[in-house]
N, C-alpha and C positions, 0 to 999 in steps of 0.2 A: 439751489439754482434750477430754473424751470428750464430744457429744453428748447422750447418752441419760442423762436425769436421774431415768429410773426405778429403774433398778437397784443394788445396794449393790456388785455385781462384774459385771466384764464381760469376757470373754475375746473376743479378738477378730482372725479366722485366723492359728490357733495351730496351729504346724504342728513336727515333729519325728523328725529319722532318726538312726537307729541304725545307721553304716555304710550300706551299700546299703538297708535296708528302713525304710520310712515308718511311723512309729510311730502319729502322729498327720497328719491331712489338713486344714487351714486350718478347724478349730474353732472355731465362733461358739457361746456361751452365755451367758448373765443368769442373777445369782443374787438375787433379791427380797431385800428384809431383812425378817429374821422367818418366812422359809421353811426346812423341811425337805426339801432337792432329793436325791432318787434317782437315782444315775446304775446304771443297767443295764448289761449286756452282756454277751455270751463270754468263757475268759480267752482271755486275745491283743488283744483290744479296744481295749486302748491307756487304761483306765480308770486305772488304778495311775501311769501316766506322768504321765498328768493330772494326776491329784491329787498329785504330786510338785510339777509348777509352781504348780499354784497355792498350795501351803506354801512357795513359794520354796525347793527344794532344787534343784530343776532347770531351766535356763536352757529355753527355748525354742527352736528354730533361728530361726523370723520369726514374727510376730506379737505383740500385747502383751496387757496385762491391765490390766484400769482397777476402781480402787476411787474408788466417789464419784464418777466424773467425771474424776480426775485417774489420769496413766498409771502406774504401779507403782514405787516405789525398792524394793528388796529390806528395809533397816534397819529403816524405819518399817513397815512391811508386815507383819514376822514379827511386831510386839510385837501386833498384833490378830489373828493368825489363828494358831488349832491347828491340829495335825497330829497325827495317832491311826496309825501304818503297822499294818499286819493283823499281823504278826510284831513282837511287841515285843523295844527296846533296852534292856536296863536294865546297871547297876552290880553287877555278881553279889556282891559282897563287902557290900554297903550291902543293911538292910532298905527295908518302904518307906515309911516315916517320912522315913526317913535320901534315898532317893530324891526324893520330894518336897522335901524342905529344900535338896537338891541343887541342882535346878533350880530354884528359887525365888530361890537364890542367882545362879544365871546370869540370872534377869533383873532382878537389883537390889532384889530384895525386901532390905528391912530386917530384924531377924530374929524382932523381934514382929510384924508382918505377916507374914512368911513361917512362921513356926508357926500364927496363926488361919487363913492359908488352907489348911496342911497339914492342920491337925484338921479342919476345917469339908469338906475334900472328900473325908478316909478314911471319918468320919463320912456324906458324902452316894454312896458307892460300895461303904458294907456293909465297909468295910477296917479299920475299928477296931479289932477283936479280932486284926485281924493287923499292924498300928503297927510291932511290932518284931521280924517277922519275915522270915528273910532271904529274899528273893527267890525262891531255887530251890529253896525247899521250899515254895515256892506250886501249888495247883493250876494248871491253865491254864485254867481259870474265872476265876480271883483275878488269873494274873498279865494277863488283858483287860481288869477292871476298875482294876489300877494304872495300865497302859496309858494306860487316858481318862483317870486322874486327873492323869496327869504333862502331857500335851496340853490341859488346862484350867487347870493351876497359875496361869498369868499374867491368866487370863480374858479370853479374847480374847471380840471378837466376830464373829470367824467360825470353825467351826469344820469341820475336814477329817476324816474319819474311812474309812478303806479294810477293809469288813465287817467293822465293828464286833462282829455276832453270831455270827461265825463258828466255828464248833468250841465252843459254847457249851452249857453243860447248861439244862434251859427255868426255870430260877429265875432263872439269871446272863441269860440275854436275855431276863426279862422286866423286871429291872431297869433292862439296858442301855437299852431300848426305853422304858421310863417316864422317864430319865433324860433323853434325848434329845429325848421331849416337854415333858417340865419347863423344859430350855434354851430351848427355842424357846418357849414359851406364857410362862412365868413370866421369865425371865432376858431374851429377846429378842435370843438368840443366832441366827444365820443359820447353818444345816448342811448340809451337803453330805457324802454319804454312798454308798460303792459296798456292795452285796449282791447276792446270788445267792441269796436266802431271801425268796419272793414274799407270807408271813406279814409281813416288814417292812413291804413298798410297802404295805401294806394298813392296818397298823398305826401309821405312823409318818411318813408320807410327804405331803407336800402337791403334789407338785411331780416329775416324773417324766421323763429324760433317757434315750436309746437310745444307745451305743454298735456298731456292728461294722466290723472290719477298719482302725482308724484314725479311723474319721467320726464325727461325732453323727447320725445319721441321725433321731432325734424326741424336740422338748421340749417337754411340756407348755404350759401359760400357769400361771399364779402361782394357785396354793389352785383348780387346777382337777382334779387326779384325783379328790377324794372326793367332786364335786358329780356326777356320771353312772357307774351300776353298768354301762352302756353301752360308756362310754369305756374304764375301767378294763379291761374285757373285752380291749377292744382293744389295749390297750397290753400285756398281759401276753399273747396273740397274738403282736403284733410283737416281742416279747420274745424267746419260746418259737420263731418261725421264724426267728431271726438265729440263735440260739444251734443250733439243730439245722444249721443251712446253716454256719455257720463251724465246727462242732467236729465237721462229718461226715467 
């Protein structure tokens, strides 16, 4: 039993080597419920790794993760939390109807439930008019927004996303970016999200986390970036001198 009865997630010195090199350095973070948390950094940062454990794909070396208080089982874990990786996996032979009913199936949906929430999410990611269209004649606009739609199938509540808006034309992340506010404000989904697109932190973000060389080196407090243009300054400062100092 975890202590701190604030948070919905807790990681807690999370640490991880790749061979000789330390990926991640004993990683303390909280993730509020009903936040939109930013995690920043260089690439090399050890972000992506991150966000792998906490999807449970990737074991930790030492440390744990606490949902609710209680320490993590892997089974019951994944049926509440997405996972969006920045390069998507899909079925190249299957459109993305057929994608979605896919995984809908891997988590037990029945199959009239697994069609309303198949419609109900092409319909809320603009994918309607492409229902039955195969995959890799998607733009790579379309295939980011199947992307989130297959990481949200089950409706978890929490959800992982690794730059979401990346390589994105500005209609496709403007929608990504309203979607993701919608989750959180209206649905009451908890996100957690890496970019290197500082139009995000500004746009979307409640909650703001530092990564370089393996560390967390600064996390906001909970719905505390958009209260000071001050602070904000700051963090996108310590931002911008990690990133120049590890990528020189």
């Amino acid at each position: 039993m975890d202590s701190d009865g604030t948070s919905l997630l807790r990681v807690s010195q999370v640490c991880k080597n790749f061979s000789d090199l330390q990926v991640l350095r004993n990683i303390n973070l909280t993730l509020a419920p009903k936040s939109n948390f930013c995690l920043l950094g260089p690439n090399g940062a050890g972000k992506t790794t991150l966000l792998k454990i906490l999807a449970g794909l990737m074991i930790p070396d030492s440390g744990f993760i606490f949902l609710r208080g209680e320490k993590v089982h892997s089974e019951n874990y994944r049926q509440i939390i997405g996972y969006c990786p920045q390069t998507p996996i899909f079925w190249k032979n299957l459109n993305c109807r057929e994608q979605l009913l896919f995984m809908s199936d891997l988590y037990g949906f029945d199959r009239k439930s697994a069609q309303i929430r198949t419609d109900y999410l092409l319909e809320k990611l603009g994918l309607r008019d492409k229902a039955r269209t195969i995959v890799h004649r998607l733009s790579g606009g379309m295939q980011k927004r199947l992307n989130l739609a297959i990481s949200l199938i089950h409706n978890p509540e929490i959800l992982v996303l690794d730059e979401p808006t990346a390589n994105l034309d500005m209609e496709s992340k403007d929608l990504v970016r309203s979607l993701i506010n919608d989750l959180v404000v209206k649905d009451e989904v908890s996100i957690l999200y890496t970019t290197h697109d500082l139009e995000d932190v500004d746009l979307i973000s409640s909650e703001i986390g530092i990564m370089s060389k393996g560390n967390l080196v600064f996390q906001s407090g909970h719905n505390e970036y958009g209260k000071s243009e001050s602070l904000r300054k700051k963090i996108k400062e310590l931002y911008l001198y990690h990133t120049r100092r590890d990528e020189s």
